[in-house]
Every structure is written in C-alpha cells, then in structure tokens.
C-alpha positions, 0 to 999 in steps of 0.5 A: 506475469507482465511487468506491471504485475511483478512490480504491484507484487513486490510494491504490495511486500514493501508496504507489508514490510513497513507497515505491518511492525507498526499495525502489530506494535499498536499504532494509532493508524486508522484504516482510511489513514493506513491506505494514505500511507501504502499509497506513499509506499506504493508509489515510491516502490513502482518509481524505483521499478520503472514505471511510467510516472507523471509528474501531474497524475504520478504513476500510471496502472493498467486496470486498476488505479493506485488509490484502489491498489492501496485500500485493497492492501490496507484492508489485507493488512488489516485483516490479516493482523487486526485494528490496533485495540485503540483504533478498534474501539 
C-alpha cells in the first residue's frame, strides 16, 4: 500500500467519523450536499498527512480526482446508514 492509499484510507474514517452521527441523528443533508462536505473533510485529512497540495487546484491524487473520492464515500455513507426520513421523502 503506497502513501496515497494509507492516506485515502484514514481520510475515508475521518470523514466516517464526522459524518455519520449526523446521517444517523436525522440531518437534512442531501447527498449531493454530503459529498461537499466529505470533500472538506477529505482535503483537510490528506493536507494534515502530506500530500502534494496546490494552492490553485488543492490536492493532487493519482488515478482518481477528490470530487470523484468524496461521492463514492457519501454514496457508502449513505448506503450503509440510510437517507435521513426528511431528505428520503
């Protein structure tokens, strides 16, 4: 496993770890919504482990882009905890 694949790995429990009390808890956050904010969480996470970081295009991954890594994690947290009842209906 290189290092960019150990820092995705604990990135995607970061944001596993913020998010899901508030998926759980009822928020009203969509999924398109959720994704923004694993993308934050995603970016933080991978600056604090030092990867290469742009100012102009933020952090840079290999064989994948940081928007397409944030959709896939919503769509997991989302799958594995359920749409809030407000945002499902």
């Amino acid at each position: 496993m290189n290092k960019q694949q150990k820092a995705l790995l604990s990135a995607r429990d970061d944001a596993s770890y913020i998010l899901e009390p508030l998926i759980v808890n009822g928020s009203s956050t969509g999924p398109m919504r959720l994704a923004k904010c694993v993308e934050r969480i995603l970016r933080a996470s991978l600056t604090d482990q030092g990867l290469p970081v742009s100012p102009r295009t933020g952090v840079k991954l290999r064989g994948t882009t940081l928007e397409a890594e944030a959709q896939r994690i919503a769509a997991k947290l989302i799958e594995r905890r359920g749409l809030p009842a407000a945002v499902a209906a």
